[in-house]
C-alpha positions as CSV (number, residue, x, y, z in Angstrom):
1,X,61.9,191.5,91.0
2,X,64.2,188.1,91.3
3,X,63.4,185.4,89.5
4,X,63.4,183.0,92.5
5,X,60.8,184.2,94.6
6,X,58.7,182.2,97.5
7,X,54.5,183.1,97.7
8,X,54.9,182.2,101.7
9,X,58.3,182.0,103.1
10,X,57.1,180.4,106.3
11,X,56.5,177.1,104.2
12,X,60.9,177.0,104.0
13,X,63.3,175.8,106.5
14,X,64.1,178.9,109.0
15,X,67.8,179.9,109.8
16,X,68.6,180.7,113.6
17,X,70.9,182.2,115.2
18,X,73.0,180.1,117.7
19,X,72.8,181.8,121.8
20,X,75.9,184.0,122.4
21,X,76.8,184.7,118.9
22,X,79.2,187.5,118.5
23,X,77.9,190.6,115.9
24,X,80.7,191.0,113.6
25,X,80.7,194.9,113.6
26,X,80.9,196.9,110.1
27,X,84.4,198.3,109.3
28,X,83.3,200.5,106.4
29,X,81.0,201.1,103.5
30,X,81.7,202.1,100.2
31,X,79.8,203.2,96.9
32,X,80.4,201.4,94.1
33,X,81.0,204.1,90.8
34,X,79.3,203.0,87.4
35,X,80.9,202.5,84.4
36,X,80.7,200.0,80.9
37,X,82.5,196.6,80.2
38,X,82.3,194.6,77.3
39,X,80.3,195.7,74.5
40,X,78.8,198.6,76.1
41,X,76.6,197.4,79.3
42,X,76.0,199.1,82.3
43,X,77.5,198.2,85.4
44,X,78.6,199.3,89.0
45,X,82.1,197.8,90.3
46,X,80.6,196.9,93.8
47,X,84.1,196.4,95.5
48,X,85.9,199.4,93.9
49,X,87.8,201.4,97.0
50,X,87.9,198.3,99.7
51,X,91.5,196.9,100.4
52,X,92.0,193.2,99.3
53,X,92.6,192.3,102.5
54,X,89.2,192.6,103.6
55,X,88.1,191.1,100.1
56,X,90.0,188.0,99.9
57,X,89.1,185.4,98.3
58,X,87.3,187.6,96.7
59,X,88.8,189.9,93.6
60,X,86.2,191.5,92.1
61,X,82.6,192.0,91.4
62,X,80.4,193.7,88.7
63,X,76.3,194.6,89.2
64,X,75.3,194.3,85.6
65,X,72.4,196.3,84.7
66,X,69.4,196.5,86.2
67,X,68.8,197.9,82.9
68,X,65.4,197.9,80.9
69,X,66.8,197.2,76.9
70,X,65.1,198.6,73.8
71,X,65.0,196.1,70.9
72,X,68.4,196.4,69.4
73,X,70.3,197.6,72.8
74,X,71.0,194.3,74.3
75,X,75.1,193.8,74.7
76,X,77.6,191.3,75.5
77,X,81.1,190.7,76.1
78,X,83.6,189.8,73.1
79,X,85.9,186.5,73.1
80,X,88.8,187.3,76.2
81,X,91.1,185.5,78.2
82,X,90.8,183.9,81.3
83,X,93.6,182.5,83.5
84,X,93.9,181.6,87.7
85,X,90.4,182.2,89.0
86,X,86.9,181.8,89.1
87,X,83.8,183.7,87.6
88,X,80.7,183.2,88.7
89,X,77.9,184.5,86.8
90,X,74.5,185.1,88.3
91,X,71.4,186.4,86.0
92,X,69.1,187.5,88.4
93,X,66.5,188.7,85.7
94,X,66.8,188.2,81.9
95,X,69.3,186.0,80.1
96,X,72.8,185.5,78.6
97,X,74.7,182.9,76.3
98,X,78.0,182.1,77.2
99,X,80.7,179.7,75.4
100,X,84.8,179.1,75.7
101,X,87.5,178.0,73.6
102,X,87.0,174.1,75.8
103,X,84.0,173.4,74.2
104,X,81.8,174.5,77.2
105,X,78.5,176.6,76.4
106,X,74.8,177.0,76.8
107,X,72.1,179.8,78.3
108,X,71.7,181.0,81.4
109,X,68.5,182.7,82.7
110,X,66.0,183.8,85.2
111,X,68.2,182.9,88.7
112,X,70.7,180.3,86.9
113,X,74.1,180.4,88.1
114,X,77.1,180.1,85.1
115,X,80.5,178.5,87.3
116,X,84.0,178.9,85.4
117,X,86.6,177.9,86.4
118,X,89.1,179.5,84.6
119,X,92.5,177.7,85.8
120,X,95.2,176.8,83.3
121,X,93.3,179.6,81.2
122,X,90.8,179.5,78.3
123,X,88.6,182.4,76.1
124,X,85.6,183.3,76.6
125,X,82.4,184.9,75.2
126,X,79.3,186.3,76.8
127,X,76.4,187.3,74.1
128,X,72.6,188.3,74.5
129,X,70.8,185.8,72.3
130,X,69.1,187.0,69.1
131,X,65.7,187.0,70.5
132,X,66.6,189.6,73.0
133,X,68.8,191.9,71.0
134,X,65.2,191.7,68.7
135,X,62.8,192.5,71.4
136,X,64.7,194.1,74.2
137,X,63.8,193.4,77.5
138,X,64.7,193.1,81.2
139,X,68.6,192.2,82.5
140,X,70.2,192.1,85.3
141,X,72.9,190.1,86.9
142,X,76.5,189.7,88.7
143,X,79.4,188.5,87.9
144,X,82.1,187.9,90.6
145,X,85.6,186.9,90.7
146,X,87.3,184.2,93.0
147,X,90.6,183.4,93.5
148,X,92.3,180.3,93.5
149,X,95.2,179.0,95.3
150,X,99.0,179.0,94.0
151,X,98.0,175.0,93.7
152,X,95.1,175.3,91.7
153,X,95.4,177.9,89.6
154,X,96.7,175.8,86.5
155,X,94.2,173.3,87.2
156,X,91.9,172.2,83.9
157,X,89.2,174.3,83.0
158,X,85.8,173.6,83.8
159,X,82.2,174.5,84.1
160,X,79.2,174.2,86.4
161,X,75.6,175.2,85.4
162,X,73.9,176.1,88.2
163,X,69.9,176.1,87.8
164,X,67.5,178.3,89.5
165,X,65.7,174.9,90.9
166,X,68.7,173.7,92.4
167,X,69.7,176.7,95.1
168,X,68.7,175.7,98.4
169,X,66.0,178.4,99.7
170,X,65.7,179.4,103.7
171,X,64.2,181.9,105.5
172,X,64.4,184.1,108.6
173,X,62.4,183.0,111.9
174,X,59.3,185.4,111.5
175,X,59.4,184.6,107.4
176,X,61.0,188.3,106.8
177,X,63.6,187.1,104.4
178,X,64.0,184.8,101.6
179,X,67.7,183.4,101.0
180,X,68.8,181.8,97.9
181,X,72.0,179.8,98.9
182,X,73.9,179.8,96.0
183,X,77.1,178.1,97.1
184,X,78.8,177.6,100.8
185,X,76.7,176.0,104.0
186,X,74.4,178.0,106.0
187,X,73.1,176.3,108.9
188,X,73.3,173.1,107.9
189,X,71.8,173.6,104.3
190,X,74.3,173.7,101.4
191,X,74.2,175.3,98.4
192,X,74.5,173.7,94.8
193,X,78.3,175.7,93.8
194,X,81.3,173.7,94.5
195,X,83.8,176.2,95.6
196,X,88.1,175.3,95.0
197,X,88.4,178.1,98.2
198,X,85.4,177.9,100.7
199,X,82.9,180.9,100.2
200,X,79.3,181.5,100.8
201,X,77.5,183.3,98.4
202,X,73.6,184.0,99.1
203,X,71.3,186.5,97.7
204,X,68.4,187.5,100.5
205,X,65.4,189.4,100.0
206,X,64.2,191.4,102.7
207,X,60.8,192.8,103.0
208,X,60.5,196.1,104.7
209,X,61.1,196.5,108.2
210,X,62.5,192.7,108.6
211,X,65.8,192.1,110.6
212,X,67.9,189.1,109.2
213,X,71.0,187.8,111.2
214,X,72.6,184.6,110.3
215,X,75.0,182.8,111.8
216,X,78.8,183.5,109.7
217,X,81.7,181.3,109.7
218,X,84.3,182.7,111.8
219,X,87.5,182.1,110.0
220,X,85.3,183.6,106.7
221,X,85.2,187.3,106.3
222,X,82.0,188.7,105.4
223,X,80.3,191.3,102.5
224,X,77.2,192.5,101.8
225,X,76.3,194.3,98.6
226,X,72.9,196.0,98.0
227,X,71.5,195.0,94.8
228,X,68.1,197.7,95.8
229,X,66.9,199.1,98.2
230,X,67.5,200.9,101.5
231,X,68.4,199.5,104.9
232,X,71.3,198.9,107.8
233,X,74.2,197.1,108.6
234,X,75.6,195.6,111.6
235,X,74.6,196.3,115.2
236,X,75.4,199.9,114.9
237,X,72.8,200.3,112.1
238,X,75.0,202.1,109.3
239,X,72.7,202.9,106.6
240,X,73.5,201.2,103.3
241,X,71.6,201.6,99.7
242,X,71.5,200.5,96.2
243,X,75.0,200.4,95.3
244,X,76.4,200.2,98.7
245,X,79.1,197.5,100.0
246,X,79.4,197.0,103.5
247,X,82.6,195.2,104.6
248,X,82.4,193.6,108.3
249,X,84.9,192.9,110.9
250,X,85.4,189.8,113.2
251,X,82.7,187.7,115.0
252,X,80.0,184.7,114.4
253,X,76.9,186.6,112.7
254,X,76.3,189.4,110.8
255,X,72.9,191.6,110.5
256,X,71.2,193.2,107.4
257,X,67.9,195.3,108.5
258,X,65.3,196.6,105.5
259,X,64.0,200.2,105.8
260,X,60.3,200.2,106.7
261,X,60.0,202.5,103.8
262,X,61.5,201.8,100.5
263,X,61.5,203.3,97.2
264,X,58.1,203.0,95.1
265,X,60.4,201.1,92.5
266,X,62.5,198.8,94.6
267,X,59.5,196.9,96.9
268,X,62.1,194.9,99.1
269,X,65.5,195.4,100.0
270,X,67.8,192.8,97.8
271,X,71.4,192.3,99.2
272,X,73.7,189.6,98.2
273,X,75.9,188.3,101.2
274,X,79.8,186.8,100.9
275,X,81.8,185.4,103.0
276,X,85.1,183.3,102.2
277,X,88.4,181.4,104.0
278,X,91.0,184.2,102.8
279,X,93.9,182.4,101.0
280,X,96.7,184.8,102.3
281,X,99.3,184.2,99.1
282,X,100.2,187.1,97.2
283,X,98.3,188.0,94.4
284,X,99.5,189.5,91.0
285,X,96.4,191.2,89.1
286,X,96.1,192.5,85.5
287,X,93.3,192.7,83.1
288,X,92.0,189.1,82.9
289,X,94.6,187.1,84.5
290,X,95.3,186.6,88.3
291,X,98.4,185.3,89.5
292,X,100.9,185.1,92.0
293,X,103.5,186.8,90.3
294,X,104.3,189.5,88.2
295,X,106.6,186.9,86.0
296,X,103.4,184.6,85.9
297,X,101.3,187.4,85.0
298,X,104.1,188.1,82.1
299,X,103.5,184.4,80.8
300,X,99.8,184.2,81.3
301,X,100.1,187.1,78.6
302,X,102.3,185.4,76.2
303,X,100.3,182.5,76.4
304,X,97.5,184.2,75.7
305,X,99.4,185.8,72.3
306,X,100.7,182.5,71.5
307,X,97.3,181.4,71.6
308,X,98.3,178.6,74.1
309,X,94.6,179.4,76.1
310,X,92.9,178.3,73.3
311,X,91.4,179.0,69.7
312,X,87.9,180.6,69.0
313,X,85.9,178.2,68.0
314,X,83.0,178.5,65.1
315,X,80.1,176.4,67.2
316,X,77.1,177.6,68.8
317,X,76.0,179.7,65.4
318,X,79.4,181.7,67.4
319,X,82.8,183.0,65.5
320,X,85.5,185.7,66.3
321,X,83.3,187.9,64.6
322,X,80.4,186.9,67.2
323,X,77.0,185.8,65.7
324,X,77.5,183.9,62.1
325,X,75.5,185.5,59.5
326,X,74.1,183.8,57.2
């Protein structure tokens, strides 16, 4: 179950539907395959198979876990490079430390957002903290990729720690559906992420048999990955499931539906919903750098070997060899 979760939904502000909206129709869906980063964790690669003209801004993004750790299980990520675009981390259940090479760092848990801004370029580290590799436990989260502009991609680094508290929670007009705004404007509420290239990014919980439609910038296009559960798309109700990306085409709202029946271990139906101004530039992709250019991919790299995005740091009880011992 998500962290953020309402006991009435009717007590939030509700989102309608402006008269004579146009349903932006669905254009495809597409499984995401599983597979391990980092260390070792699970994850699916939710846009894996969709052309990056339907994804931009968007690059890339991973469901990590839902997996259920035994004490000694819990993995991370080790120190890598970052350069021209954004991660944003989400931990929808469980909890992560993260640090860079810039001096950022801290914990993220239970619905908290983690913002980097990768720019000019800096390393990075994502670790389970001790007390969970000890006990095990409970983890699940995203991480998704966004592209900058040619103008900001060498910008400085920075961070934004996004708490659970701050997103800005809505709901559908018969109280169906709980949305967490995480970043972007939806009818008039904002969320708490400030975006370099405009996006909306907002998880929604549907409960079974509710209809959500919301009201979708048209010069955004606009995603929806299932996180769990069972339901449809659009206005020609193509089913979608755990797993599932559904990639729509033009118009001014788009509609998830919940299956009145769902799984006896997924209670709602969970989908996370993205929608962005596509930058249009070309785009030069490799590893953990994303550039413009093949020759600026070529120096991102020799930056990187020249160590010229930084130094690991030995702060945060962290080193190269990840957790100091004692």
């Amino acid at each position: 179950m998500p962290a953020i979760t309402v006991e009435n939904p009717l007590t939030l502000p509700r989102v309608d539907v402006p008269p004579g909206a146009e349903a932006r129709p669905v254009l495809g869906v597409t499984t995401a395959p599983t597979g391990y980063e980092g260390e070792g964790f699970p994850v699916r690669r939710a846009f894996a198979g969709i052309h990056y003209r339907h994804l931009d801004p968007f690059i890339m993004m991973d469901q990590m876990g839902e997996v259920e750790y035994a004490p000694g299980e819990p993995k991370g990520t080790p120190w890598h490079p970052h350069r021209g675009f954004e991660t944003v981390t989400y931990i929808i259940d469980g909890i992560m430390d993260h640090q860079d090479s810039n001096g950022g760092g801290g914990t993220i848990t239970n619905g908290d957002t983690q913002w980097m801004t990768a720019g000019a370029g800096l390393l990075h580290i994502e670790a389970p903290p001790e007390s969970l590799v000890l006990s095990g436990g409970l983890f699940h989260g995203l991480q998704l990729w966004v592209n900058l502009p040619a103008r900001d991609k060498m910008m400085a680094p920075k961070y934004q720690d996004i708490r659970s508290g701050s997103v800005a929670l809505l709901t559908s007009p018969d109280g169906g559906a709980l949305l967490r705004v995480i970043a972007g404007e939806l009818a008039g509420h904002t969320g708490p992420g400030a975006t370099h290239t405009p996006i909306t990014m907002i998880h929604a919980t549907l409960a079974p048999g509710a209809e959500l439609t919301l009201p979708w910038r048209e010069d955004f296009n606009g995603l929806a990955y299932v996180l769990a559960g069972r339901g449809t798309v659009g206005p020609d109700r193509r089913p979608v499931y755990t797993g599932q990306t559904a990639v729509y085409g033009k118009g001014t709202s788009l509609t998830v539906r919940a299956d009145e029946q769902q799984d006896s271990n997924t209670p709602d139906l969970d989908v996370v919903l993205l929608g962005g101004r596509p930058i249009r530039e070309p785009m030069a992709h490799y590893g953990p750098f994303v550039m413009n250019t093949r020759a600026e991919l070529q120096q991102a790299f020799e930056d990187f070997q020249k160590g010229r995005l930084g130094t690991i740091p030995a702060v945060h009880g962290m080193s190269a060899e990840g957790p100091a011992q004692d």
